[in-house]
C-alpha positions, 0 to 999 in steps of 0.5 A: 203878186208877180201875175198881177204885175205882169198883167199891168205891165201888159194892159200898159202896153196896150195903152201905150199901143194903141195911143198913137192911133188916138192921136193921129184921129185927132191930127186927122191921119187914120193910117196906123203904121204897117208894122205897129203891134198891140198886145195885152187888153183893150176891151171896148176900144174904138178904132172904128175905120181904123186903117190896121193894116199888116197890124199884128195883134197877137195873144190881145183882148179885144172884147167889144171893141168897135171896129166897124169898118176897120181895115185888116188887111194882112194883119196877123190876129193870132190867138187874139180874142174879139169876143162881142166885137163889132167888126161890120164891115171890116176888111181882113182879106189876107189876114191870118187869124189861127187860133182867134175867138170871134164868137157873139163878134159881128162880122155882117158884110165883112170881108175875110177873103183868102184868109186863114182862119184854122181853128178859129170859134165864131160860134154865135157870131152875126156873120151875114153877108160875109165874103170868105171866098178862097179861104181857109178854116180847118177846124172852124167852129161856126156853131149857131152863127148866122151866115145867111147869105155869106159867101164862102166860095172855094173855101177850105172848111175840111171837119168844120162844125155848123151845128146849129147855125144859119146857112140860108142861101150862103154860097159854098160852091166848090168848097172842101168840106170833107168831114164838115158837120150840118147837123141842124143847121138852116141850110134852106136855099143854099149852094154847095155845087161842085163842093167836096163833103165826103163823110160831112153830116147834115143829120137833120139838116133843114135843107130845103131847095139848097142845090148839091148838083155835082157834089161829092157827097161820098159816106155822108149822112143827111138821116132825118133831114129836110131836103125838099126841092134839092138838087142832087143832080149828078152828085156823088152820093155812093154809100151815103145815109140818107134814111128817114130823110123827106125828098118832096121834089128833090131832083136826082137826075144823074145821080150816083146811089150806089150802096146809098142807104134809103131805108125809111126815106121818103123819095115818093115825090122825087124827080129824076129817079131811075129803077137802075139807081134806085137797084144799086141802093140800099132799101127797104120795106120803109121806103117810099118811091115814085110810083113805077119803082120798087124797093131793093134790098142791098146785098153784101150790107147789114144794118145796125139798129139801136134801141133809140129810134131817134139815133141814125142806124149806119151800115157795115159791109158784110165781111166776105167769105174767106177764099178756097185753098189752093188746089194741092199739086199734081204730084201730091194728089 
């Protein structure tokens, strides 16, 4: 009884919330005052081109609303659920969104630049063209979002998941991706120049003519990828996975292999690479290279293999050998 209650006393305040917005479109006045608050459940509303302004919205549902055109600049949309929304073109530049829930929302063209979007789920979401540039998303899950052609320069994306989700030709030049997960995503023509993706996965990634030049790719696997026509120039790629991945054309100008892991690549049509690189990596008899280059083993690396021919091995150092004892002094000898 007292959680039914409460739950009217909340869709009641949301009623009451959102009518001055009702009546100022009906007075022709769309502007919402800056420190207006809605809370409780307001699913399907329509507060398209709505100005939200500095709005706080904290703990509502917003489920399949229409806000298409919506401005949130500044607004605070914590722990609030905009599941099925249809926020295209949108503005919440500056806003603050920790905690939200974005997934199946459409956000086509909209802009969320600088904004904070720590642990936000956009899973599924249609997010194309979307400007996110200088924001941050800690923790975001993207999953099986489409993004084709979003901008997301210089965002803060450190342990973000794409599994599965559509990256084709999306800007992330500069971005902080360090632990970031790609596995399976579309990231055909895409831009990470410059970007920071120490230890971030992109196990078979299809990454077809996307550019990683200059890229710190430290500890990062791209096992059983698709990287044809990739630029990898002057990218950091020491002690990254990069077996069973395919390279038709990838470029590798530059690039630093030391104990890069190639075993079972297929490097044999790729372009810029150099015996004295491909010494310092880590190869095998699976290893295809350009004609001219022969396969070396890496010293001081095993490899682990498991049963699963489909699981990515991964490489340990070897552990070095104990140091000899001191020699005994003079007058002890």
């Amino acid at each position: 009884m007292m959680m039914r209650t409460t739950r009217a006393l909340a869709i009641t305040a949301a009623a009451l919330a959102i009518a001055p917005i009702a009546a100022s479109a009906h007075a022709g006045e769309k502007e919402v005052r800056r420190q207006d608050s809605f809370g409780g459940s307001c699913v399907k509303c329509e507060l398209s081109g709505r100005n939200l302004t500095g709005a706080r919205i904290v703990g509502a549902n917003f489920s399949g609303a229409a806000m298409v055109g919506a401005i949130l600049r500044d607004a605070k949309l914590h722990a609030s659920v905009f599941t099925g929304a249809d926020l295209s073109r949108a503005d919440l530049s500056d806003s603050s969104m920790t905690g939200a829930n974005f997934s199946g929302a459409n956000l086509t063209r909209a802009k969320a630049r600088s904004s904070h979007a720590n642990g936000v789920v956009f899973g599924s979401a249609n997010m194309t063209r979307v400007d996110m540039s200088d924001s941050e998303a800690t923790g975001a899950i993207f999953q099986k979002a489409i993004m084709t052609g979003a901008i997301l320069r210089a965002m803060t994306i450190r342990g973000g998941m794409f599994g599965g989700a559509d990256l084709s030709d999306a800007v992330l030049t500069d971005t902080q991706a360090s632990g970031a997960v790609f596995e399976r995503a579309n990231l055909k023509g895409a831009s990470f120049r410059s970007a920071e993706l120490k230890g971030a996965s992109f196990s078979k990634a299809d990454a077809r003519g996307a550019s990683f030049t200059d890229a710190d790719l430290t500890g990062a696997t791209l096992a059983y990828g698709q990287f044809a026509r990739a630029s990898f120039r002057a990218a950091d790629l020491r002690a990254a996975n990069l077996m069973h991945a395919e390279f038709d054309g990838a470029d590798f100008r530059d690039a630093d292999l030391s104990q890069t892991m190639l075993a079972g690549a297929d490097l044999s049509a790729a372009r810029g690479l150099t015996q004295d690189q491909v010494d310092e990596a880590c190869a095998d008899s699976r290893t295809r290279l350009p004609p001219g280059l022969a396969a070396r083993t890496c010293h001081g690396v095993r490899f682990i293999f498991k049963s699963d021919p489909k699981a990515i091995t991964r490489f340990v150092p070897a552990v070095p050998q104990p140091p000899a004892p001191p020699a005994p002094p003079a007058g002890l000898r």
